[in-house]
C-alpha positions as CSV (number, residue, x, y, z in Angstrom):
1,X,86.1,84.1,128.2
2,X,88.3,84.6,125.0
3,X,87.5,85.1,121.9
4,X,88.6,85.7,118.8
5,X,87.7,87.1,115.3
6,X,88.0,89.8,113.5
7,X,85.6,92.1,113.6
8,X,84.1,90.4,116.7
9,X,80.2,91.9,116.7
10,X,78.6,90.4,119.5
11,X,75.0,89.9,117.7
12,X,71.9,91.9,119.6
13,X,68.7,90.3,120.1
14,X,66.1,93.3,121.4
15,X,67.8,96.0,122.9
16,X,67.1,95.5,126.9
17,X,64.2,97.5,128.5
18,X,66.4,98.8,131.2
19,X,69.1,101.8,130.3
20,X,72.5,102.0,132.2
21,X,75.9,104.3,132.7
22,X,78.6,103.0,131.1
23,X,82.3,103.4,131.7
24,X,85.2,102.8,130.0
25,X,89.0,103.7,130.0
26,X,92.0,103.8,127.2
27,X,95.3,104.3,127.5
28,X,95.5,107.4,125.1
29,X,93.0,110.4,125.6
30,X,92.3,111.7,122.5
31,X,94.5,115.0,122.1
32,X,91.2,117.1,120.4
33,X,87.6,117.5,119.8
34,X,87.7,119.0,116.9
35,X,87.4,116.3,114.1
36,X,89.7,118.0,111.4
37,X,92.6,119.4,113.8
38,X,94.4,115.8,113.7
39,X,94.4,113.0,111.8
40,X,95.0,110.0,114.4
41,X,92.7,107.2,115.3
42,X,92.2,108.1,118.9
43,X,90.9,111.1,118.2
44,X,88.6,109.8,114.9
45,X,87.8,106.8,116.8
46,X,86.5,109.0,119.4
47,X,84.5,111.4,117.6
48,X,82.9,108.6,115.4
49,X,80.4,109.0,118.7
50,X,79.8,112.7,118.3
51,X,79.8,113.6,114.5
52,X,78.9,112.4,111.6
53,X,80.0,112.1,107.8
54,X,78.0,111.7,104.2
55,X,79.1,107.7,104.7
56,X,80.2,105.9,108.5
57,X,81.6,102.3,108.0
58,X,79.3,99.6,109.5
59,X,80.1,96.7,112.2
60,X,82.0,94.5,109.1
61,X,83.6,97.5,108.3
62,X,81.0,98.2,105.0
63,X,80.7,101.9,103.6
64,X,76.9,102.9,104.3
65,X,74.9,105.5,104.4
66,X,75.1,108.3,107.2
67,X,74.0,112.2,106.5
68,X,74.1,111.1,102.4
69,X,70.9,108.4,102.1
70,X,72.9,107.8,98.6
71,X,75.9,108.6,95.6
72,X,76.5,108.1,92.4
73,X,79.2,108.6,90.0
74,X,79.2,111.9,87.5
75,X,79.6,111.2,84.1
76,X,82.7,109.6,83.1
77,X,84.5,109.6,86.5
78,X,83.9,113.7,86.9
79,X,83.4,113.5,90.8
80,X,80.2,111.9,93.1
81,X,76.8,113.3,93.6
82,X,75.5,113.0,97.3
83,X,72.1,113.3,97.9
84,X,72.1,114.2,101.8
85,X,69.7,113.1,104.2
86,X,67.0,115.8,105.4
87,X,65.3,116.4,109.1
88,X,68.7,115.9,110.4
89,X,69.9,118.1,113.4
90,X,73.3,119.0,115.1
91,X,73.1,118.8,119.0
92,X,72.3,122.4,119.7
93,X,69.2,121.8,117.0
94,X,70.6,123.5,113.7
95,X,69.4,121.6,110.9
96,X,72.0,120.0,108.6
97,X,72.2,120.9,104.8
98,X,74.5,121.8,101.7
99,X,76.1,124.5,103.3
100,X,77.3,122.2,106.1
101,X,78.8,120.1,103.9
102,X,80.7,123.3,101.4
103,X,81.9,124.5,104.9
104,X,83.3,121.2,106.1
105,X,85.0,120.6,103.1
106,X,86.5,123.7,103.1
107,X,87.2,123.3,106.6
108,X,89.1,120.1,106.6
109,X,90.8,120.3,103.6
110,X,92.3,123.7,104.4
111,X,96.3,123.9,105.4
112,X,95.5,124.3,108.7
113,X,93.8,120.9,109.3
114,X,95.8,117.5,109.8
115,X,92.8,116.0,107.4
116,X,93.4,117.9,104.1
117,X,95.5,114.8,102.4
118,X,92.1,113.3,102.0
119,X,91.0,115.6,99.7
120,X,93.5,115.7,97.5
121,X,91.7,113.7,94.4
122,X,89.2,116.8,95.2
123,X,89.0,120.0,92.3
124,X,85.6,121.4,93.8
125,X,82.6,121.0,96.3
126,X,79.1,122.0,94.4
127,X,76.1,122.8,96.2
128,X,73.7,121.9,93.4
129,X,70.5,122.3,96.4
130,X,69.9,122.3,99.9
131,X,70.3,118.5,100.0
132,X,72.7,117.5,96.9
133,X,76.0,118.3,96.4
134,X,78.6,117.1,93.8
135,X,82.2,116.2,94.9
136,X,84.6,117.1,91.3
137,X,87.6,114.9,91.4
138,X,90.3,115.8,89.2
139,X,90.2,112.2,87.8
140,X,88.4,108.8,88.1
141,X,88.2,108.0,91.7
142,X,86.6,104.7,92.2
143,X,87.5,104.6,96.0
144,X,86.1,108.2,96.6
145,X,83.2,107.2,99.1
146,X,85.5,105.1,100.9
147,X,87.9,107.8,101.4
148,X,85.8,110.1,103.4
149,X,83.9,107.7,105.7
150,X,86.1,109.9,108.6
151,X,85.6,113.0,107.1
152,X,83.1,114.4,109.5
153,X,80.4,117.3,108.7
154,X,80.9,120.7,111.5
155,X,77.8,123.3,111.8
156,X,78.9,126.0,109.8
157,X,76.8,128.6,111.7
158,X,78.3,127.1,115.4
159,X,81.6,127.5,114.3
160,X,81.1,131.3,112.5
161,X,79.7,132.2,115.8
162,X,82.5,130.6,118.0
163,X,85.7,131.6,115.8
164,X,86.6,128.3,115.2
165,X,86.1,128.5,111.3
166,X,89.4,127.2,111.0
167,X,91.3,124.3,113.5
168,X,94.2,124.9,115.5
169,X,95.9,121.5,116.3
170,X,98.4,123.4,117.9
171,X,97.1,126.2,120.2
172,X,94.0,125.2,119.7
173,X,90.4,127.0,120.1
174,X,86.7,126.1,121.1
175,X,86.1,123.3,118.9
176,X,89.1,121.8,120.7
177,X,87.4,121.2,123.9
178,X,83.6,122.0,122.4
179,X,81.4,119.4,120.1
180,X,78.3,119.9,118.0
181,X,77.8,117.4,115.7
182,X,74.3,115.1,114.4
183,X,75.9,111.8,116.2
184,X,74.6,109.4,118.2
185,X,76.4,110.8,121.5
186,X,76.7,114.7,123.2
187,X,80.2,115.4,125.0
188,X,78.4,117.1,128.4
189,X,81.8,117.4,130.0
190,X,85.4,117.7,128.4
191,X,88.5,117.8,131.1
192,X,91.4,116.4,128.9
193,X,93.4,113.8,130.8
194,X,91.2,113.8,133.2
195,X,87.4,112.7,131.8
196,X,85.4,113.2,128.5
197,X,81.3,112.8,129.7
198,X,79.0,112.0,127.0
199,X,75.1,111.2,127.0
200,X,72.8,110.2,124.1
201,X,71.0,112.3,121.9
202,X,67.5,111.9,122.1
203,X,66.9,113.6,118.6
204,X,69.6,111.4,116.7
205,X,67.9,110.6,113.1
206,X,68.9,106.8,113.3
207,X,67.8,104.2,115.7
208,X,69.8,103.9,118.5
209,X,70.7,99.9,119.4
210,X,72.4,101.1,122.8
211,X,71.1,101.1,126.5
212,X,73.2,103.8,127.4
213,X,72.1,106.5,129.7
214,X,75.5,108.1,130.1
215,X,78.9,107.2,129.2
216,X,82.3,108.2,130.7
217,X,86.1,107.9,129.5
218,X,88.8,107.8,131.3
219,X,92.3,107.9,130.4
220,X,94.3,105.5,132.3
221,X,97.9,105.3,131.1
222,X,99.2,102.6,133.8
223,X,98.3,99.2,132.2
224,X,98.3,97.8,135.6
225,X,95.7,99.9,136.9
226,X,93.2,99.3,134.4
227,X,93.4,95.8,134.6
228,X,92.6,96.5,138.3
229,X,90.1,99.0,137.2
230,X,87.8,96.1,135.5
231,X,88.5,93.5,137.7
232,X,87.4,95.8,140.7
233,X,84.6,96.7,138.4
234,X,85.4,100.5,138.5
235,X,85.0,100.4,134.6
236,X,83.2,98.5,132.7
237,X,85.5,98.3,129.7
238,X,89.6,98.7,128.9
239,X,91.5,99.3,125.4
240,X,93.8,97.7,125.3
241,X,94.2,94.5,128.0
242,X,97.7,94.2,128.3
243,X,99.4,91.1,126.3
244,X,100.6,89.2,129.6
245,X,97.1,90.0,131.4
246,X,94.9,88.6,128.7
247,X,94.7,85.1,130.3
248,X,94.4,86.2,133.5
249,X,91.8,87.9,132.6
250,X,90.3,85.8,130.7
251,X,90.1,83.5,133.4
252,X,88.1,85.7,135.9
253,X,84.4,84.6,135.4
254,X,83.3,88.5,135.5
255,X,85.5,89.2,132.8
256,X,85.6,88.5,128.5
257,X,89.0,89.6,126.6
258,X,88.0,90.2,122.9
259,X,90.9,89.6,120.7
260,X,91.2,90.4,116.9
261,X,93.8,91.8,114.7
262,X,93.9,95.4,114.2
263,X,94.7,97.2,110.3
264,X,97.0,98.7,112.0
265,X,101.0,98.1,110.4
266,X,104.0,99.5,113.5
267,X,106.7,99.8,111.3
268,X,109.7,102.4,111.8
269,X,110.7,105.5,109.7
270,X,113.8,107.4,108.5
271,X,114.5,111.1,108.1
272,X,115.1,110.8,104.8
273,X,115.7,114.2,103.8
274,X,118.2,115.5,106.5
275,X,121.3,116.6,106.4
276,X,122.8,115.2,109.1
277,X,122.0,113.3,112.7
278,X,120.7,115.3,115.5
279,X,121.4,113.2,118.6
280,X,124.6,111.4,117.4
281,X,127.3,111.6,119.8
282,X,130.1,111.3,117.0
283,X,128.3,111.4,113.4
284,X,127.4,115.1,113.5
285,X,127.7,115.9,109.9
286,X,126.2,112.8,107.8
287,X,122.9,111.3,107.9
288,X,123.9,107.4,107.7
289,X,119.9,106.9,106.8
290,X,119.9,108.6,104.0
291,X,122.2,105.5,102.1
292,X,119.6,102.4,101.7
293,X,122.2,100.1,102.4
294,X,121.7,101.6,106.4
295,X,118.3,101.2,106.1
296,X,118.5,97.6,105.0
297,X,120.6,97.0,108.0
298,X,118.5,97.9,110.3
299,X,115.8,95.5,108.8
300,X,118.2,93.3,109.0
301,X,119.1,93.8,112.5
302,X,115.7,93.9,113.9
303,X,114.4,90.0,115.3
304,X,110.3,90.8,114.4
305,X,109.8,87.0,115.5
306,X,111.7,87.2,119.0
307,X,109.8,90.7,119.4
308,X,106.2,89.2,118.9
309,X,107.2,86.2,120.6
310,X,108.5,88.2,123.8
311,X,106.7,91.0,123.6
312,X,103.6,90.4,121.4
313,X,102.8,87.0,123.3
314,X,102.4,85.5,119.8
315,X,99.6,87.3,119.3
316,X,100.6,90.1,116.3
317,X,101.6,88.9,112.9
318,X,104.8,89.9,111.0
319,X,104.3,92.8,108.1
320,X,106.0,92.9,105.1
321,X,104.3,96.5,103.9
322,X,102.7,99.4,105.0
323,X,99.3,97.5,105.2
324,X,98.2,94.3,106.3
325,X,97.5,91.1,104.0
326,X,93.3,92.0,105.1
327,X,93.7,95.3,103.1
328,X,92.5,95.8,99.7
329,X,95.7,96.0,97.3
330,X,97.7,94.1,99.5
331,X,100.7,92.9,97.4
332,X,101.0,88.8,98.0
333,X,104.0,88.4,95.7
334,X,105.9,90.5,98.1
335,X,104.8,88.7,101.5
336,X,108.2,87.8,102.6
337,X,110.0,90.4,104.8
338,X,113.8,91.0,105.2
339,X,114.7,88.3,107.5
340,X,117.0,88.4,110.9
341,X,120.6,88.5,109.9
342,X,122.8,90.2,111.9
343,X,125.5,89.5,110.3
344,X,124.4,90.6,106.6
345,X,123.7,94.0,108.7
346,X,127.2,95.0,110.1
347,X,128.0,93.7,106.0
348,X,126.0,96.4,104.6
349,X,127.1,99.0,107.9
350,X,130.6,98.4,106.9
351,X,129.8,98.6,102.4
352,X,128.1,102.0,103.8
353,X,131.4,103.6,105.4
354,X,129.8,102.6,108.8
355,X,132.5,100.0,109.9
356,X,132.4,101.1,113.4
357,X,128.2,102.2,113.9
358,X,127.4,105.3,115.0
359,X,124.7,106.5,117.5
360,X,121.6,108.1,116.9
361,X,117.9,109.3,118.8
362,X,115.7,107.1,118.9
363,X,111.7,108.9,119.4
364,X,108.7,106.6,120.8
365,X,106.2,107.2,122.3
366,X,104.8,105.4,125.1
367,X,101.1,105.7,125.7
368,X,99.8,104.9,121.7
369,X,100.6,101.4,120.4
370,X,100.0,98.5,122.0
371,X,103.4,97.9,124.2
372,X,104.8,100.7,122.2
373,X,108.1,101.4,124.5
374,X,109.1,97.9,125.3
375,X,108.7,97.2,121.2
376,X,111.1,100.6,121.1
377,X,113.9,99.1,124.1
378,X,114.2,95.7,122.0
379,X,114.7,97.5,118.9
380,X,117.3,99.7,120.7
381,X,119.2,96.7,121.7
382,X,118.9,94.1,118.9
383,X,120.3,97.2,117.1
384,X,123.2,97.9,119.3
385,X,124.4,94.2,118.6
386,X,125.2,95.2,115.2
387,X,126.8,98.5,116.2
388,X,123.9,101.0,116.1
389,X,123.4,102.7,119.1
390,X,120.3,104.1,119.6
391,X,119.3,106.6,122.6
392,X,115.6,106.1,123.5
393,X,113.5,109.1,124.0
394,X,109.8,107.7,125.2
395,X,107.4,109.8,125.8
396,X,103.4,110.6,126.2
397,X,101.7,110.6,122.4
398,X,100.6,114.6,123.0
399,X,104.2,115.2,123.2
400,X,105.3,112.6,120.8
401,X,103.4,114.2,117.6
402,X,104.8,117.9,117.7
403,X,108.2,116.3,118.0
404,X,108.0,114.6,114.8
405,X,106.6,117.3,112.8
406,X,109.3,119.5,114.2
407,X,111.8,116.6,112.9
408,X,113.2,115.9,116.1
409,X,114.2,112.1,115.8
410,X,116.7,110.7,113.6
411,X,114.5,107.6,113.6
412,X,111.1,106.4,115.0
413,X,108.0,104.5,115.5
414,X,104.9,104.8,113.8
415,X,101.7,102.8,113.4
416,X,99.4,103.4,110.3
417,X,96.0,101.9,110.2
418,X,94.8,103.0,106.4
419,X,91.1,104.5,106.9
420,X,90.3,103.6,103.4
421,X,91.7,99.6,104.4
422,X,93.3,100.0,101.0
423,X,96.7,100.2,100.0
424,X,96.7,103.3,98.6
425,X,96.0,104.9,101.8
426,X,99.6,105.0,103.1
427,X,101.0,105.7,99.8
428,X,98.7,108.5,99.7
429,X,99.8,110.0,103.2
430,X,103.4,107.8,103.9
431,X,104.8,107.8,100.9
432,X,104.3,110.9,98.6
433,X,106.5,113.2,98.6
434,X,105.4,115.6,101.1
435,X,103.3,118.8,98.7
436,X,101.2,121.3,100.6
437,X,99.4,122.3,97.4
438,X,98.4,118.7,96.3
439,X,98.0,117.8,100.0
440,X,100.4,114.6,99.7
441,X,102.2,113.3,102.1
442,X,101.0,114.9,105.2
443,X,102.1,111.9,107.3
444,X,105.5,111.3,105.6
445,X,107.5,113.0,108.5
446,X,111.2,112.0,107.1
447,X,110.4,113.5,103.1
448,X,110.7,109.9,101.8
449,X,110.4,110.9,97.9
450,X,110.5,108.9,95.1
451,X,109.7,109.9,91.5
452,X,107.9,106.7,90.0
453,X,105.9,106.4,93.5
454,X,104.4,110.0,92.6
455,X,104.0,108.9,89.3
456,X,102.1,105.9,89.9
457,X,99.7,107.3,93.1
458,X,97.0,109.0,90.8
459,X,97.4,106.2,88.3
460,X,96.2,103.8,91.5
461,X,93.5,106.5,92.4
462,X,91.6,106.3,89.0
463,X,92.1,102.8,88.0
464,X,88.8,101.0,87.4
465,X,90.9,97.5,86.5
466,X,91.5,95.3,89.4
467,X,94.2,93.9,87.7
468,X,95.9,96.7,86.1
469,X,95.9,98.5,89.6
470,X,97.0,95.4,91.5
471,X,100.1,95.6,89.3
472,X,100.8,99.5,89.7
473,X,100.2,98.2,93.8
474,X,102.7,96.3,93.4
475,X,105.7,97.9,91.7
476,X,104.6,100.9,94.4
477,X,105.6,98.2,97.0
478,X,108.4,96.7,95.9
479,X,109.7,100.3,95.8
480,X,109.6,101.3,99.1
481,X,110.8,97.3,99.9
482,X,113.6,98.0,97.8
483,X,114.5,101.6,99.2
484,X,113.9,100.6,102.5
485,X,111.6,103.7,102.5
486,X,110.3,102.3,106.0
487,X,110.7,99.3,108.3
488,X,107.7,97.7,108.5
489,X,107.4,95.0,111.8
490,X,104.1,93.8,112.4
491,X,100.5,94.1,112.9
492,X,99.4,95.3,116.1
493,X,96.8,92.7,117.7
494,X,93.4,94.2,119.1
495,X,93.0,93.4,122.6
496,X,89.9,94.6,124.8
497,X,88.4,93.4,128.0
498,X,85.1,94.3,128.8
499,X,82.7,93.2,132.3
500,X,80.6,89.9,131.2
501,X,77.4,91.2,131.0
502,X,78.7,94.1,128.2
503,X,78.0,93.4,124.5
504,X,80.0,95.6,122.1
505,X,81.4,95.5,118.5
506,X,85.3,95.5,117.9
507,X,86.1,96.7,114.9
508,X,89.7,95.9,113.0
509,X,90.4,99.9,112.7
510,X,89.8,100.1,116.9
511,X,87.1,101.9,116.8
512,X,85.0,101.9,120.0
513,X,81.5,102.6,118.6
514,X,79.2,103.4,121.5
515,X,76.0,103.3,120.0
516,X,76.2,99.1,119.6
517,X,76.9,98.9,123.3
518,X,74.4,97.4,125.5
519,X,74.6,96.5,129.1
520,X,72.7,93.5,130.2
């Protein structure tokens, strides 16, 4: 069957008597176990299983309480107080407490972890007892809890005794293939690529709605064979169902497709800050990007309609900004997005000294967004029609990250689901300009930098006024609209098939969350 909604939560009567494996595959293994060595959603999404934070976000996507039972404000927007929750345990039966938390923080929001832009509102971490601590922010941060719902709490004592104080997203140490955290799930078995085993914890705090006796995921890059992988029954679950399979499989009577739209925003990015090309053929010593006009062309150039109407099936809706119109802040007096003109393209190529085009690298990657390398080849040619030619380098997503934070691409594709689902989330991470000591822009790969944009982010932080921060939202947006700061194309859809006796929870961030699975 199909169905649609968004977030689809398949409601649970009493959890079954019997218990039962459960199997599932994705197209994209996560890269780490470590929860603060990289901030991406398959590897957040993934470890939501295994650890834990102070707050978890629920089936409706509601903050809640997790290892904090509650917060409150301090004083006149000072920080939060967290009052943690006690008789907790990690999986190898250290108990949870204050120090867990200083460590964590200190942990994730060093310069070694791909998490420390979320702790940038942040001036200290307070133990005040074993089971209250007080997060300082250097202003009023309304959205604080919301922040941190990812931000995941590490066994200080494991990690002493392993040497993995610190993460290494790039050599990597034990916590990389290693877990110990208070969730729901244990990893048992960790073969990256291959196989990640995992198997309840019997001495998890909350109550467990699952019927799960042990769970296994498998990475399965070839869409076509895990379509035939749930039909045959060989899994139980795939994420994603491929676009053109979702009626098919919709129409096999031991088969559902669950179909929402994701938070998630593909757009395309510039590097910004470069001198010159690196994979032109001809234009060796300019970086055409780096003029607007050239960025506005290639907005203009790009057919979003023919792309989700080809590509997308019809099922992804056009984006305008760097976050959906579901997310908080969203800016509706700025809904419209450039629209297809060709020809107003090679006008702006040729106002920009770019008469003739030019040639440039084009990075994707192929294994991470839905459909991610076709959306890359029809961008590559609608482009070309206007002069541009772009040189596609697709590749696996483990490979695809190091190349962008070693700036090699003179364009690419990103998608950015904000974990906050507010607007000032990509700001925060997107579009600051890139500052190791404030811990902005961590995600801004091309150095996109604009004064007012600074100016305004920790105006949007501590602004208690709906209205008055709506307004700063949107002259943020209609700055990076009018800069072309990126080209944003559309929202991806959610797409998951599942066997017909499986009852699950799709979330709009694409979270698989094991612990609301039960097998009937």
């Amino acid at each position: 069957m199909l169905r649609y909604a968004l977030p689809v939560a398949v409601a649970l009567l009493a959890p079954p008597a019997h218990a039962e494996e459960f199997n599932w595959a994705e197209t994209t293994d996560p890269q780490t176990m470590d929860p603060h060595a990289v901030n991406s959603a398959a590897v957040l999404g993934f470890l939501n299983n295994v650890y834990e934070g102070l707050v978890r976000r629920g089936k409706d996507m509601s903050i809640e309480p997790a290892l904090a039972t509650a917060w409150e404000p301090i004083g006149d927007g000072e920080g939060w107080r967290f009052t943690l929750r006690q008789g907790v345990t990690f999986h190898d039966g250290a108990e949870f407490n204050a120090d867990d938390v200083i460590f964590s923080y200190q942990r994730a929001s060093d310069e070694a972890s791909d998490t420390r832009s979320w702790f940038a509102p942040v001036s200290e971490v307070i133990k005040v007892d074993d089971y209250t601590v007080d997060i300082m922010t250097t202003a009023p941060n309304p959205i604080f809890p919301d922040s941190i719902a990812n931000w995941m709490m590490m066994d200080s004592g494991w990690a002493e005794a392993n040497d993995t104080t610190l993460p290494d997203k790039e050599s990597g140490n034990y916590a990389t293939l290693n877990t110990n955290g208070t969730g729901a799930f244990k990893v048992t078995a960790r073969e990256p690529g291959l196989r990640t085993m995992l198997e309840p914890n019997a001495d998890w705090w909350d109550e467990a709605e699952h019927n799960i006796t042990r769970a296994e995921l498998t990475p399965i890059q070839n869409p076509a064979t895990a379509v035939a992988a749930l039909l045959s029954g060989d899994v139980d679950m795939i994420n994603p169902v491929p676009i053109q399979d979702a009626q098919r499989l919709a129409a096999a009577g031991n088969v559902q497709v669950i179909q929402g739209i994701e938070a998630r925003v593909i757009m395309l990015g510039f590097p910004h800050e470069a001198d010159a090309l690196k994979y032109s053929s001809e234009t060796t010593d300019a970086n055409p990007f780096a003029d607007a006009r050239v960025r506005q062309a290639v907005a203009h150039a790009i057919n979003v309609p023919a792309i989700l109407q080809t590509i997308m099936r019809g099922n992804a809706e056009p984006a305008s900004q760097l976050v959906s119109p579901a997310m908080r802040g969203y800016s509706a007096s700025l809904a419209d997005r450039p629209a297809y003109d060709p020809e107003q393209a090679r006008a702006l190529l040729t106002e920009a000294g770019y008469e003739n085009g030019f040639s440039f690298g084009l990075k994707c990657p192929n294994d991470r967004y839905l459909n991610d390398e076709a959306v890359c080849q029809a961008v590559t040619g609608m482009l070309a029609q206007v002069g541009i030619t772009a040189v596609l380098d697709a590749m696996p997503v483990q490979n695809y990250w190091p190349e962008l934070r070693a700036d090699n691409y003179d364009m690419y594709l990103l998608g950015w689901s904000p974990g906050t689902f507010d607007a000032e989330h990509p700001i925060r991470f997107l579009a600051s300009t890139p500052n190791e000591e404030k811990k902005l822009g961590s995600w801004n790969f091309g150095g996109y930098s604009n004064a007012r944009v600074d100016e305004l982010l920790p105006m949007i932080q501590s602004e208690i006024d709906d209205t008055e921060r709506q307004a700063m939202l949107d002259e943020a947006t209609k700055i990076l609209q009018d800069e072309v700061a990126y080209v944003p194309m559309y929202v991806q859809p959610l797409v998951w098939g599942a066997k017909a006796n499986i009852d699950l929870t799709q979330r709009p961030d694409n979270f698989f969350i094991l612990r609301w699975v039960t097998i009937n």
